[in-house]
PDB file with one MODEL, atoms N, CA, C and O in Angstrom:
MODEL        1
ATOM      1  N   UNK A   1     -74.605  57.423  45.589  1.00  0.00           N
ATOM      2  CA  UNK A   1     -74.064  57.707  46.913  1.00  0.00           C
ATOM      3  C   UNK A   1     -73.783  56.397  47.655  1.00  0.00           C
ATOM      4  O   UNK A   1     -74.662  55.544  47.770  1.00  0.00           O
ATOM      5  N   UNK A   2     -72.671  56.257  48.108  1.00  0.00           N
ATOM      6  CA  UNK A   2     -72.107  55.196  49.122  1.00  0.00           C
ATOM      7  C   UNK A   2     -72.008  55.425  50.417  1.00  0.00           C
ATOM      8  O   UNK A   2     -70.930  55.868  50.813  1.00  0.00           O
ATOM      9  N   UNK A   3     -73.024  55.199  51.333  1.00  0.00           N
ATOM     10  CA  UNK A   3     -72.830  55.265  52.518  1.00  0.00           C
ATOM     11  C   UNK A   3     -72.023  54.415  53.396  1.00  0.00           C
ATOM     12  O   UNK A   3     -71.718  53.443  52.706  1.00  0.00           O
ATOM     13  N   UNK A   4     -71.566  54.298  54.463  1.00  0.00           N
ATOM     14  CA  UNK A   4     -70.689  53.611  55.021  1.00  0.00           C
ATOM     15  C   UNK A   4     -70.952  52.246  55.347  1.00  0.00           C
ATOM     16  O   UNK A   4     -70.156  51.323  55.177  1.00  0.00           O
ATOM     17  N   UNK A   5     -72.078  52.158  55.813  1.00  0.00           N
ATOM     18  CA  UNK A   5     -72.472  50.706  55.823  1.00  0.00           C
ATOM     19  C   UNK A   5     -73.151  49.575  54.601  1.00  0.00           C
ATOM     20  O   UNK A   5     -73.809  48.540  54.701  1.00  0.00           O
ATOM     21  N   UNK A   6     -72.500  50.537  53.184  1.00  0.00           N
ATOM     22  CA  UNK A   6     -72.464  49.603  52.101  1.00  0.00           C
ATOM     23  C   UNK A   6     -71.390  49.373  51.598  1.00  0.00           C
ATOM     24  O   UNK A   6     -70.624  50.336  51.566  1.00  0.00           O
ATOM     25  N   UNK A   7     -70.892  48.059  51.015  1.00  0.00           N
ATOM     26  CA  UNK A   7     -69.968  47.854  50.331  1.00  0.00           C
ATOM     27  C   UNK A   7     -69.640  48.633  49.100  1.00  0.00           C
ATOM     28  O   UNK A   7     -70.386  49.598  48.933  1.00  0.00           O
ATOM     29  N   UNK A   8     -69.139  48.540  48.609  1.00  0.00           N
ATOM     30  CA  UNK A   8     -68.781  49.121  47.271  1.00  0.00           C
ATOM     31  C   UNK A   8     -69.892  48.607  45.948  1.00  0.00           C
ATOM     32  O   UNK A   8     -70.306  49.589  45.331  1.00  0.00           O
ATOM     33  N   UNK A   9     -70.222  47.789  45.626  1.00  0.00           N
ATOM     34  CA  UNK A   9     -71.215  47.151  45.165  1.00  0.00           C
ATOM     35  C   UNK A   9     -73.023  47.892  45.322  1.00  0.00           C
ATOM     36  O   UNK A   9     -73.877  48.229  44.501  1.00  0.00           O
ATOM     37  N   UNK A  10     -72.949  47.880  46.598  1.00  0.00           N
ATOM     38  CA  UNK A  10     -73.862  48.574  47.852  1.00  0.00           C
ATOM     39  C   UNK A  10     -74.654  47.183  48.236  1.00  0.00           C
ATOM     40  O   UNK A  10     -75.848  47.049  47.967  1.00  0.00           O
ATOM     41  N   UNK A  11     -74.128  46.488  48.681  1.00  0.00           N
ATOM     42  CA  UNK A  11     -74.408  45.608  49.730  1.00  0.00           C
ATOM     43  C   UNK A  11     -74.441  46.120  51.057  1.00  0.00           C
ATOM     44  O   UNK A  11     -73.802  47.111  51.410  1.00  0.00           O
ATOM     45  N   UNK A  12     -75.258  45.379  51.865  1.00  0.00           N
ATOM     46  CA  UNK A  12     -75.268  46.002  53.415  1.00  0.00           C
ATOM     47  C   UNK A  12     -74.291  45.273  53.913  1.00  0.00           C
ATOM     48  O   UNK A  12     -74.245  44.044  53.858  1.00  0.00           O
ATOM     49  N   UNK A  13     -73.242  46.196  54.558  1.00  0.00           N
ATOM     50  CA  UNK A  13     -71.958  45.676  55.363  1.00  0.00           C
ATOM     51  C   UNK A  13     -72.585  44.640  56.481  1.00  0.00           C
ATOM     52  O   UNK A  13     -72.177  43.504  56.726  1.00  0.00           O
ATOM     53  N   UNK A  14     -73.625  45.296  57.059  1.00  0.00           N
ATOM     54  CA  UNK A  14     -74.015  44.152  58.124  1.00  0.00           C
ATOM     55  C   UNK A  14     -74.387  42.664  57.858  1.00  0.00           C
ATOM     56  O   UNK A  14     -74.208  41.649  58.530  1.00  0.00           O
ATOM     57  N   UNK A  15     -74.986  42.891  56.604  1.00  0.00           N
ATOM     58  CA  UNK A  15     -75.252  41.228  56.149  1.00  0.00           C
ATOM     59  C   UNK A  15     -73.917  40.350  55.828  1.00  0.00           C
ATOM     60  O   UNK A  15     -73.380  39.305  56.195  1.00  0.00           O
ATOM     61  N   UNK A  16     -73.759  41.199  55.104  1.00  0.00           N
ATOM     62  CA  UNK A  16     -71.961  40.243  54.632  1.00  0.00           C
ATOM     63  C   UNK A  16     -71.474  40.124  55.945  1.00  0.00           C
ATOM     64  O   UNK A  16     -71.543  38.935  56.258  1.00  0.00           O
ATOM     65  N   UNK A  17     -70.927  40.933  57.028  1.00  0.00           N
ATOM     66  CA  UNK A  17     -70.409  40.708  58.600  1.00  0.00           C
ATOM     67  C   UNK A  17     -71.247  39.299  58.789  1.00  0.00           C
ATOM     68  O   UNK A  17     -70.627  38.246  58.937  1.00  0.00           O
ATOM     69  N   UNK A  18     -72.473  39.330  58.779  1.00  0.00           N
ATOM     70  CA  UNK A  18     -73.115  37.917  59.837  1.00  0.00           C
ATOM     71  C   UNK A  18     -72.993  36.790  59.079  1.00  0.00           C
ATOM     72  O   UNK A  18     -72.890  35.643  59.513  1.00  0.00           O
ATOM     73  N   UNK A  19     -73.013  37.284  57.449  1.00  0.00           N
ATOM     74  CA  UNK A  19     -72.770  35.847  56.453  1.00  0.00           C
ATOM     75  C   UNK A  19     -71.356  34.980  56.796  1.00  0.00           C
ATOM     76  O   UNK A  19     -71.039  33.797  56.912  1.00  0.00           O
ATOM     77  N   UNK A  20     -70.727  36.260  56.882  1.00  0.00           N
ATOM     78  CA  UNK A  20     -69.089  35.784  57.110  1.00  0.00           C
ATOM     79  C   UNK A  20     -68.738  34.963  58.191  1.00  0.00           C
ATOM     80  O   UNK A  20     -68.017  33.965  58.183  1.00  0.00           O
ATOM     81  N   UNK A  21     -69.446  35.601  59.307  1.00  0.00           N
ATOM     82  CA  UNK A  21     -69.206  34.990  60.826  1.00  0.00           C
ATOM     83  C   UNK A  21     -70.015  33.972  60.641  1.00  0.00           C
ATOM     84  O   UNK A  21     -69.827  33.253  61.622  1.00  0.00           O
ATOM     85  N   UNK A  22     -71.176  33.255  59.647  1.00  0.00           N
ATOM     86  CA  UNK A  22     -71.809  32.141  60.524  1.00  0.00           C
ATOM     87  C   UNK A  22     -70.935  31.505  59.520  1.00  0.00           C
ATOM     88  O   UNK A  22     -70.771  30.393  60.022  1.00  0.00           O
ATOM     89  N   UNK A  23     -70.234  31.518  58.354  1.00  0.00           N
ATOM     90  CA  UNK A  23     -69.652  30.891  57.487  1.00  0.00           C
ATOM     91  C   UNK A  23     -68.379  30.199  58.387  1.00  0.00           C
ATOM     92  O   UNK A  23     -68.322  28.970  58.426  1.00  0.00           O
ATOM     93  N   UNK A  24     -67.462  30.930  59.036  1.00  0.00           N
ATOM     94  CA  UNK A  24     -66.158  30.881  59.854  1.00  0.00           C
ATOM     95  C   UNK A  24     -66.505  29.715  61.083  1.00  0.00           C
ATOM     96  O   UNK A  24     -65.943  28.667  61.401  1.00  0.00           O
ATOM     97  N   UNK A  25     -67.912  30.552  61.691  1.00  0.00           N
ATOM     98  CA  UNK A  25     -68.178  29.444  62.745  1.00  0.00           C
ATOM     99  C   UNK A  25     -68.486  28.060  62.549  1.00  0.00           C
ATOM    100  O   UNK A  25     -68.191  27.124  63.292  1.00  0.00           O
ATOM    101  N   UNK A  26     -69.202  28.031  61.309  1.00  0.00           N
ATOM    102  CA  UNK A  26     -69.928  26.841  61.165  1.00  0.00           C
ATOM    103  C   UNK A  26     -67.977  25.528  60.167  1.00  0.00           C
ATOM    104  O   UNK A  26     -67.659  24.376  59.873  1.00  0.00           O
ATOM    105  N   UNK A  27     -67.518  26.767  60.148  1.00  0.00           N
ATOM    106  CA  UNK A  27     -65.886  25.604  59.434  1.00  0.00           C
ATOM    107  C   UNK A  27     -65.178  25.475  60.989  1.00  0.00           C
ATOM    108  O   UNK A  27     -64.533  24.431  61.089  1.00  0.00           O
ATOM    109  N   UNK A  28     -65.169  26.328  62.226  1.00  0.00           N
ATOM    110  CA  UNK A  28     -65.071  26.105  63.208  1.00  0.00           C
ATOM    111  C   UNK A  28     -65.572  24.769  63.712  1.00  0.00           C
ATOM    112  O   UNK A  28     -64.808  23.857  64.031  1.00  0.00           O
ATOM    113  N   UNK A  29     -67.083  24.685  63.776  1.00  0.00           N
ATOM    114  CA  UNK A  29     -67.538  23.451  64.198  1.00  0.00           C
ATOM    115  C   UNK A  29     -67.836  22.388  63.582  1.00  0.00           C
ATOM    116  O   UNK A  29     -68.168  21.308  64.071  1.00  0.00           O
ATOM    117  N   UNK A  30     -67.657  22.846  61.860  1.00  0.00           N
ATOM    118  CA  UNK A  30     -67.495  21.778  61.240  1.00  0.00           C
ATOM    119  C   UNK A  30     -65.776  20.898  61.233  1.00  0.00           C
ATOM    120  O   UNK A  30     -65.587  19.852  60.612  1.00  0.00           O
ATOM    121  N   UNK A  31     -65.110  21.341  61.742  1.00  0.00           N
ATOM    122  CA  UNK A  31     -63.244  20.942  61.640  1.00  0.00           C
ATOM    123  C   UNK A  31     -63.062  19.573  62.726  1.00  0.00           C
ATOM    124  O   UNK A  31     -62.445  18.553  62.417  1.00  0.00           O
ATOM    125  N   UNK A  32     -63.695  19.787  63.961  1.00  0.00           N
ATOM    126  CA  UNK A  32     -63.542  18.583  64.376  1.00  0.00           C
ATOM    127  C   UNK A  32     -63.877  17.423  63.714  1.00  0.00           C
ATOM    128  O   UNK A  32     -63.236  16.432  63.364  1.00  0.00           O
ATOM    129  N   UNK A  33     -64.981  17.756  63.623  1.00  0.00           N
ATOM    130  CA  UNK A  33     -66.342  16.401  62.580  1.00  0.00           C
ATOM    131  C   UNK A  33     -65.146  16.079  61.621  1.00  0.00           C
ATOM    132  O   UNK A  33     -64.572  14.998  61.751  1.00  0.00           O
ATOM    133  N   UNK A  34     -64.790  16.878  60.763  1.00  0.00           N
ATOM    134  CA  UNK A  34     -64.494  16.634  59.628  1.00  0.00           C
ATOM    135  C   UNK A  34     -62.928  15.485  60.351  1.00  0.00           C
ATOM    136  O   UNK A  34     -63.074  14.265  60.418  1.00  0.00           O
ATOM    137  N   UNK A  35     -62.248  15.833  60.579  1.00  0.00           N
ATOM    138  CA  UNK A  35     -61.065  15.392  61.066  1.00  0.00           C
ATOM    139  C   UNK A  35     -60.963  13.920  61.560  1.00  0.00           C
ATOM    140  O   UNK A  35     -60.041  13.161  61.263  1.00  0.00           O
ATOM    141  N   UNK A  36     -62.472  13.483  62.687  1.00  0.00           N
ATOM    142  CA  UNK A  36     -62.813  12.258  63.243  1.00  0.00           C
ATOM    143  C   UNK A  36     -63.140  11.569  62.177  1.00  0.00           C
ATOM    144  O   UNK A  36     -62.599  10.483  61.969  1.00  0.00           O
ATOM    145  N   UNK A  37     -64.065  12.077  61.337  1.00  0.00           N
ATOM    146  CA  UNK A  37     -64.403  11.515  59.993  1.00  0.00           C
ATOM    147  C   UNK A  37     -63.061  10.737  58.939  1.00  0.00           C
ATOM    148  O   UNK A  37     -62.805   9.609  58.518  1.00  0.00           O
ATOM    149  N   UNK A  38     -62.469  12.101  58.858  1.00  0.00           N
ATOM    150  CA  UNK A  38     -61.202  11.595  58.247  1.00  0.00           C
ATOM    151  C   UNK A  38     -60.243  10.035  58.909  1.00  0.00           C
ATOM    152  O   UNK A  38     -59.698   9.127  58.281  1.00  0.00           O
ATOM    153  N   UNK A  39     -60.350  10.239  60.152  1.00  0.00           N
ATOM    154  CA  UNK A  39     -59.691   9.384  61.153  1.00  0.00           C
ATOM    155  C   UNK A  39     -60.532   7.938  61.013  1.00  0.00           C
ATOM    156  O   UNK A  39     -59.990   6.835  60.949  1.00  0.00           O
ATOM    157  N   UNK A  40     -61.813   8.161  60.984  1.00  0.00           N
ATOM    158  CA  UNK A  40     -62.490   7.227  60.739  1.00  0.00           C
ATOM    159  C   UNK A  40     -62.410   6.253  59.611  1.00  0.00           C
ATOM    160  O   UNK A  40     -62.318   5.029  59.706  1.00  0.00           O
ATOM    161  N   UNK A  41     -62.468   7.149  58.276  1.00  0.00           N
ATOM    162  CA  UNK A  41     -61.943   6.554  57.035  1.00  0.00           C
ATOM    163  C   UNK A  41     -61.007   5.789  56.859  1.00  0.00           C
ATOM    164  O   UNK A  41     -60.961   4.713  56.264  1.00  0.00           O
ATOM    165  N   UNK A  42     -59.844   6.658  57.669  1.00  0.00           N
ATOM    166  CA  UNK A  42     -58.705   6.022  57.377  1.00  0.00           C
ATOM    167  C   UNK A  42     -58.182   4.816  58.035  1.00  0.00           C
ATOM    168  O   UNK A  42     -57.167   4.165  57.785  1.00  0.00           O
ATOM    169  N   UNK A  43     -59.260   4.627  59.096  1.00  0.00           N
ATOM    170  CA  UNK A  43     -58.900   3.089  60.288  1.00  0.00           C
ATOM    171  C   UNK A  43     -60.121   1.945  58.946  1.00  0.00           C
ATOM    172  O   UNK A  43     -59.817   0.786  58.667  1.00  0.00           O
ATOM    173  N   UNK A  44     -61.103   2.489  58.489  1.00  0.00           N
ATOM    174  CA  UNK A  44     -61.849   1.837  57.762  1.00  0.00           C
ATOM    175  C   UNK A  44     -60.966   1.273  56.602  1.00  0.00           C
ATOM    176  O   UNK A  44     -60.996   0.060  56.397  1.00  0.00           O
ATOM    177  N   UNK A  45     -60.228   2.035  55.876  1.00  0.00           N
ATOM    178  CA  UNK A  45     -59.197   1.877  54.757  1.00  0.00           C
ATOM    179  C   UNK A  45     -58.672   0.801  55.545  1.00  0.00           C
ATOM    180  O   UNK A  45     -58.950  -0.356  55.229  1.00  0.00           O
ATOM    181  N   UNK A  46     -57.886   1.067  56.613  1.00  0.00           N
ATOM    182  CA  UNK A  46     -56.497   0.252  56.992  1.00  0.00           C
ATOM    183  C   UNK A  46     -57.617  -1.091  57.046  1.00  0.00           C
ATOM    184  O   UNK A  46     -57.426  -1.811  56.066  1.00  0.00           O
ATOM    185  N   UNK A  47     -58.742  -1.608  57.951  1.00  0.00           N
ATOM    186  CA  UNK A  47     -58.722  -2.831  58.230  1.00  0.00           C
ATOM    187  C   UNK A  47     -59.210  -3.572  56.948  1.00  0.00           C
ATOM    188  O   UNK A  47     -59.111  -4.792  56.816  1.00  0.00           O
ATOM    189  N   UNK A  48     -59.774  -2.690  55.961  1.00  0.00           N
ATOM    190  CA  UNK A  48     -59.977  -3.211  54.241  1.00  0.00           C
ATOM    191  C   UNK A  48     -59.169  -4.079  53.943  1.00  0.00           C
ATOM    192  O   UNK A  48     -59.362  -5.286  53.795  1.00  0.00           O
ATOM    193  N   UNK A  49     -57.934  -3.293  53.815  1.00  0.00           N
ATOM    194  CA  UNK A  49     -56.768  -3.602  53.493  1.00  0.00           C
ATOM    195  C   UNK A  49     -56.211  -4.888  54.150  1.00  0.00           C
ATOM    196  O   UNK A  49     -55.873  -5.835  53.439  1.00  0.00           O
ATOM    197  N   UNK A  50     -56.103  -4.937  55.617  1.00  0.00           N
ATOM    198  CA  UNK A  50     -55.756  -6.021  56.302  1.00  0.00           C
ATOM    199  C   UNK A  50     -56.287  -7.007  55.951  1.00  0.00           C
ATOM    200  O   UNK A  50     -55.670  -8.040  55.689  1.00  0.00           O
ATOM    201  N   UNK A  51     -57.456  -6.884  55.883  1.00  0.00           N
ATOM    202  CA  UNK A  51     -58.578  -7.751  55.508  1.00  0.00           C
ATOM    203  C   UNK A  51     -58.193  -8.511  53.815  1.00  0.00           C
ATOM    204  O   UNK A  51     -58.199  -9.659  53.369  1.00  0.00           O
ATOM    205  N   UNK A  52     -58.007  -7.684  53.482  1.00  0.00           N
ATOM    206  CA  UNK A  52     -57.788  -8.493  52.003  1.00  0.00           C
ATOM    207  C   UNK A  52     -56.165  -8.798  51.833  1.00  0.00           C
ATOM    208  O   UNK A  52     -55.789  -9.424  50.842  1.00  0.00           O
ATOM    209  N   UNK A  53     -55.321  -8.388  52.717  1.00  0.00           N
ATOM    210  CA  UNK A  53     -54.332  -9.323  52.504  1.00  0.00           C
ATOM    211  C   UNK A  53     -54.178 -10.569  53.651  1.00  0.00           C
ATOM    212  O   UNK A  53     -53.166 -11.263  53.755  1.00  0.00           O
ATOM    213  N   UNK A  54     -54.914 -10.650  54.156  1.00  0.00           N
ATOM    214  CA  UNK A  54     -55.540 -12.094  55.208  1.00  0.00           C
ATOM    215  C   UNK A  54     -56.142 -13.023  54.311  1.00  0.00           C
ATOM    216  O   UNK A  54     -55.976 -14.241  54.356  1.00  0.00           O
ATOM    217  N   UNK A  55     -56.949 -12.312  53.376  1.00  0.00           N
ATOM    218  CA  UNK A  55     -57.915 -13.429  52.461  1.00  0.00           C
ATOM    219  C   UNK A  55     -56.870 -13.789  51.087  1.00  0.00           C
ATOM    220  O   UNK A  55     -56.919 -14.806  50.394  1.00  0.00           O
ATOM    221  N   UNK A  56     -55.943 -12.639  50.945  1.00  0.00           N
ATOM    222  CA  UNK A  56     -54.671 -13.255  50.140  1.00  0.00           C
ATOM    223  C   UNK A  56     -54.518 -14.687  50.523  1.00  0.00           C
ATOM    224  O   UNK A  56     -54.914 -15.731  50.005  1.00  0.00           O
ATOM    225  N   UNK A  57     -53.694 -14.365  51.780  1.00  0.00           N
ATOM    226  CA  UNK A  57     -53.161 -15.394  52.090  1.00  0.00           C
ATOM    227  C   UNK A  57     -53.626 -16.591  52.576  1.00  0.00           C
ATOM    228  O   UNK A  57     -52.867 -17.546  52.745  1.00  0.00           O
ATOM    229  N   UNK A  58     -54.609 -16.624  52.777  1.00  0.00           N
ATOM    230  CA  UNK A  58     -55.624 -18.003  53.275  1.00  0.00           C
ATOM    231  C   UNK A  58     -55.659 -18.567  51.944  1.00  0.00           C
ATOM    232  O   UNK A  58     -55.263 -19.711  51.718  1.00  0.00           O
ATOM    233  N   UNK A  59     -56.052 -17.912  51.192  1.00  0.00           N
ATOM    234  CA  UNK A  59     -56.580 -18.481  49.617  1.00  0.00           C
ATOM    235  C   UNK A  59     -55.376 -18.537  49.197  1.00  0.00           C
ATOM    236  O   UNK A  59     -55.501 -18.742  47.990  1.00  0.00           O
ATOM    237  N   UNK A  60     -53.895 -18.464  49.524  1.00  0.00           N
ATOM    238  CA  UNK A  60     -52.505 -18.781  48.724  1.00  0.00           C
ATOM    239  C   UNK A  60     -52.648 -20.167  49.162  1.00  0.00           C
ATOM    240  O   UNK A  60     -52.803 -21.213  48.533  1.00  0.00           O
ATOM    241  N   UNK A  61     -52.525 -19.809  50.820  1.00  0.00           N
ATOM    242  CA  UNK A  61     -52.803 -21.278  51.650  1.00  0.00           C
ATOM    243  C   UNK A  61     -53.068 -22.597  51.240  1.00  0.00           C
ATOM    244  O   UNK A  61     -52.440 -23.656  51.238  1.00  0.00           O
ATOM    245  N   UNK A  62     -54.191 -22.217  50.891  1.00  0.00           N
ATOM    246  CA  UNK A  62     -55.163 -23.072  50.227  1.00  0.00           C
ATOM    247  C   UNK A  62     -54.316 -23.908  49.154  1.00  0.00           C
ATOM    248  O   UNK A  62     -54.040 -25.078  49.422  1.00  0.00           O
ATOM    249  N   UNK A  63     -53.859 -23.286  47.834  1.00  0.00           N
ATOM    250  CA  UNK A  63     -53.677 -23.282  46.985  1.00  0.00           C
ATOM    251  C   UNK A  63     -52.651 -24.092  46.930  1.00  0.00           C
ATOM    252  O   UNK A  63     -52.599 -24.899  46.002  1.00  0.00           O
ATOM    253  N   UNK A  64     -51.517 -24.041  48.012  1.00  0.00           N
ATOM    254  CA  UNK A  64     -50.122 -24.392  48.097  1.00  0.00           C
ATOM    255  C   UNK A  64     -49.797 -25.619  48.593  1.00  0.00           C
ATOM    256  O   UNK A  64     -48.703 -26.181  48.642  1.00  0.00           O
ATOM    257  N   UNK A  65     -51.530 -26.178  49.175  1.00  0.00           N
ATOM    258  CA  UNK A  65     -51.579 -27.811  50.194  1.00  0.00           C
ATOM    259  C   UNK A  65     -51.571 -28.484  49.092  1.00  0.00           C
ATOM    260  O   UNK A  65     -51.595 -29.715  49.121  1.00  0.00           O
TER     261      UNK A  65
ENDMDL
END
C-alpha cells in the first residue's frame, strides 16, 4: 500500500521536501561565496601572471646589458 505521503519507493515525502529545500538553500547561499571566490582566483591568476612576465623581463634586462 502507497499512501500519499510516500514516494513511490515509500520514502517519506516530507523528508525528501526538507532534504530538497535545505539542499536548494544551502546552493542559494553557497552562490555568492562561490562567485567572490571565483573572482578572487581569478585577480590571484591575473597578478601571477603579471608577475612573471615582470620577472621575464627584468631577467631579459639583465641579460641584454
Amino acid at each position: 500500500m502507497n499512501g500519499q505521503n510516500q514516494t513511490r519507493d515509500g520514502k517519506d515525502k516530507k523528508i525528501a521536501t526538507v532534504a530538497s529545500l535545505l539542499l536548494f538553500g544551502g546552493a542559494l547561499i553557497a552562490a555568492p561565496w562561490l562567485r567572490t571566490k571565483r573572482a578572487t582566483i581569478e585577480q590571484a591568476t591575473a597578478r601571477a601572471v603579471t608577475r612573471g612576465r615582470d620577472l621575464v623581463k627584468r631577467v631579459a634586462e639583465k641579460f641584454n646589458r
